[in-house]
N, C-alpha and C positions, 0 to 999 in steps of 0.2 A: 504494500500500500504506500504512497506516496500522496501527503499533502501539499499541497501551495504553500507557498512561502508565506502569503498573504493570509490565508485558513488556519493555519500552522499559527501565526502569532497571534491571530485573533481568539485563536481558542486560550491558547499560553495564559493571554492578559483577562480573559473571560469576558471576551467582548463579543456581542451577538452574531452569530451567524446561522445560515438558512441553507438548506440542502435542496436543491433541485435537480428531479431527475433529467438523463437525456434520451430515452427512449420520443417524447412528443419533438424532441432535434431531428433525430434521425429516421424514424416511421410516422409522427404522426402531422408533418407541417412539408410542404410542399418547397422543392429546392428552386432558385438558390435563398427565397426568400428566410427558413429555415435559420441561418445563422446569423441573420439581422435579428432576428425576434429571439433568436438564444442571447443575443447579447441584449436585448430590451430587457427581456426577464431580468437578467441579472441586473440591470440598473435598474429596475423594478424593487430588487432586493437593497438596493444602494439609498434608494429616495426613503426607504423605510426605515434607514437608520443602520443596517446590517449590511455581514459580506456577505455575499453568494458563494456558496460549494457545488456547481455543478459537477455530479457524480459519473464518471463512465470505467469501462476498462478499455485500458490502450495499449495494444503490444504487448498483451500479456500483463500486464500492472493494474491495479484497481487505482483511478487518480481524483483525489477530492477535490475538487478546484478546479478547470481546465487553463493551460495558459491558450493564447490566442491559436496556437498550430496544432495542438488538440480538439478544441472547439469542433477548428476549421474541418477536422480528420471527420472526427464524428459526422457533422452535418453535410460533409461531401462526399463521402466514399459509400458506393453502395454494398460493401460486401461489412457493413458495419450489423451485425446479429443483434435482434433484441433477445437480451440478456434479464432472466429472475436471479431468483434466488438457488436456482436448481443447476442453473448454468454457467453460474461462475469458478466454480471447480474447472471443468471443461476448458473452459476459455480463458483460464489463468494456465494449465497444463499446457497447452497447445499453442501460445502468443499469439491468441485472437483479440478480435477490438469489439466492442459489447458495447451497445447504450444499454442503460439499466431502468427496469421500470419500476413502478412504484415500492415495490417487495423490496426489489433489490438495492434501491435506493435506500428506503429506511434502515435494511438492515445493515448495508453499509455506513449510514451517518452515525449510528449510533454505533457502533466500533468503531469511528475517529471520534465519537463525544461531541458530536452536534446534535441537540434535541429539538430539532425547528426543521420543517419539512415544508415545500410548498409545490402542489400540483397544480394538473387541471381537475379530472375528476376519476373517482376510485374504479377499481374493477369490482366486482362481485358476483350475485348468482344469476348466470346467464338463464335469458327465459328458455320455456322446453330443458329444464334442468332436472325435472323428474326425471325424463328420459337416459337425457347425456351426464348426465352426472357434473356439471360442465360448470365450477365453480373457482374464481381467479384465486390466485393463489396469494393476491393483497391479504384478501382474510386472516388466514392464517398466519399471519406474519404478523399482522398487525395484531393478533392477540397476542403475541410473544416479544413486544418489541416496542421498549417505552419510549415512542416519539411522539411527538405532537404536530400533527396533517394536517391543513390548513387543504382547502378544497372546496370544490362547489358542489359537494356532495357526490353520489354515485352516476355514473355515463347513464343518459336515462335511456338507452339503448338494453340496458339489463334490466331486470327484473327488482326492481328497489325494493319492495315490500318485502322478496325472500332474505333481500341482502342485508336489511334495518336486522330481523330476526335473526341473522345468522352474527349481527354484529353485537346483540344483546346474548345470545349462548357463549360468544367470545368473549364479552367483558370489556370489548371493546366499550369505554366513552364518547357517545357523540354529543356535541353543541350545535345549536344553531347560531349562528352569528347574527346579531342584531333582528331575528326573528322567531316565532313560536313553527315555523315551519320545515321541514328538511329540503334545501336546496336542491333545485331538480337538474346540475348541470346545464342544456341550453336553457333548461326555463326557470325562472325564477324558484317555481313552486313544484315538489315532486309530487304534491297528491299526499305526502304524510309528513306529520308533524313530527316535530324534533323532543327528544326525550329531555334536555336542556338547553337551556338561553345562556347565552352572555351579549352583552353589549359593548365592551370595552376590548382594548387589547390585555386590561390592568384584570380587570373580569376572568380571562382566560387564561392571564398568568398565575393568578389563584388559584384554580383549578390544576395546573401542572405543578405546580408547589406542594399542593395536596396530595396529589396523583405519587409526586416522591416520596413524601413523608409518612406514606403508607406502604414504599416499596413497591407499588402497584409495576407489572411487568408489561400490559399490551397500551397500546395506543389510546393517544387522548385524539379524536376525529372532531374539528371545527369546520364546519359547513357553511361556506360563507354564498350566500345568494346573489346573483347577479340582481342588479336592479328593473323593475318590469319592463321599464320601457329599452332596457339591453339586450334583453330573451330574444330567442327566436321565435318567430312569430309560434303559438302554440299548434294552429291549425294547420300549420305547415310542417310543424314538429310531427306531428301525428300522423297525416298522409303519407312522410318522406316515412317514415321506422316502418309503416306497415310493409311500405313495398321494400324496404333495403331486408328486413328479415325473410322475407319469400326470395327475394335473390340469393341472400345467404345461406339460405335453403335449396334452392337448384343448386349453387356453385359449389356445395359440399365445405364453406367457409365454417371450422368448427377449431377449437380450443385457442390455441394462440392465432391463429390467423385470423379467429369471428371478430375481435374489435375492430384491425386495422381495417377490412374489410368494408363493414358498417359506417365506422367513420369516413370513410372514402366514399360509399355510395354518398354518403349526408354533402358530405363536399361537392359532387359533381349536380347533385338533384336541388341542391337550393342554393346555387350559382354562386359557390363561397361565402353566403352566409352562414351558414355554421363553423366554416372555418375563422369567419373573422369574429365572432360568438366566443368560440375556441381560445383565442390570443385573449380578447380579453379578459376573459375568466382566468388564466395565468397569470397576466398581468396586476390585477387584482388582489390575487392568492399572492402571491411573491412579495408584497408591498405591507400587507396584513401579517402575513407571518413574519415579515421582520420586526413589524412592533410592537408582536405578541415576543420573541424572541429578545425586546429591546427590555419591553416589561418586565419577563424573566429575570 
């Protein structure tokens, strides 16, 4: 593992920093736009007070921090894998380059000692999951791995209501951010309400204070909602998932491949609105979690 020189002292002097992953660099944002908006994010992280730790493996190295020719590696090369928690054995053995997703991202921040996390939004139980058995492997991670995830709740591509349930048997904690509702990813609102509020970054810092001082091990989850008139239109929301799931259904898109998938259908069927929906909700997240991070 190799931190930043910048990560590296920021932690030393116990000054705030925020991890984000690179899996939405390299799979989920369209090139060469991709490594403008990876360096947004991180000034995202900047304006809120904190550094950014963007997470990837490089050559075989897991590297906290990217400097600029890493970034760049990630966001341009196409033979960069998206990397979990399951795959970086593999691709540390073999001096492969890995963006890492949400899994792998927290589990690596928290082995450098950063507790501050900022996505776009979580994975969890894909729908027709009775069948497939077909549940992201965030879950489980997050109940083993005391970070605190700043997010706009779950991809409302999935099935939220299995995935809220599956986050109360985990012990996972969620918050809603400045509302009584669970962030619906594009849309403001997912349909269900949030098991706790905070309204503050100072609110939420209290909460992961607690969360230590009871030794608690899995994730503190902050759902921060985009604002209504930011959403994607909901009507549109609905039409586009009905058809991108029946495509995903002909094209045989299942386990790792059904988000990228999905979210690509959303991309092409509502003419880059959900991609620029997308950015913002990161943006957002990144700038939040710093000064939940700053509060800490």
């Amino acid at each position: 593992m190799h931190v930043h020189d910048e990560v590296r002292e920021a932690l030393a002097a116990g000054r705030p920093v925020v991890a984000l992953e690179s899996t939405i660099i390299s799979h989920g944002l369209p090139r060469p736009d991709n490594l403008l908006l990876a360096r947004e994010f991180e000034a995202a992280v900047r304006s809120g007070g904190a550094v950014p730790a963007t997470i990837a493996v490089v050559a075989g190295e897991v590297r906290i921090g990217l400097d600029d020719g890493a970034l760049e590696l990630v966001a341009a090369r196409g033979d960069v894998v998206k990397c979990g928690v399951r795959d970086l054995a593999p691709m540390l053995a073999r001096g492969g380059s890995g963006a890492t997703t949400v899994a792998a991202t927290a589990r690596l921040a928290v082995a450098a000692g950063i507790g501050v996390f900022a996505t776009g939004g979580l994975g969890g139980v894909h729908r027709e999951a009775r069948e497939s058995w077909d549940e992201s492997a965030d879950l489980g991670t997050l109940a083993a791995t005391p970070i605190t995830v700043v997010c706009a709740g779950v991809k409302s591509i999935l099935d939220v209501g299995a995935t809220l349930e599956r986050l109360e048997s985990l012990n996972v904690t969620v918050l809603g951010y400045g509302s009584d509702r669970f962030a619906g990813f594009y849309r403001s609102d997912s349909g269900f309400p949030a098991p706790w509020r905070v309204d503050t970054p100072q609110e939420a810092a209290e909460v992961v204070r607690a969360r230590a001082a009871l030794g608690g091990e899995a994730a503190i989850v902050v759902a921060n909602p985009l604002p209504a008139g930011e959403q994607l239109d909901p009507a549109l929301h609905d039409r586009v998932l009905e058809a991108a799931l029946a495509a995903a259904a002909r094209a045989g898109a299942t386990g790792k491949a059904a988000t990228p998938f999905l979210l690509d259908f959303f991309h092409r069927e509502t003419a880059g609105a959900s991609l620029a929906v997308n950015v913002r909700i990161v943006l957002r997240n990144a700038e939040l979690a710093a000064r939940i991070a700053a509060a800490v």
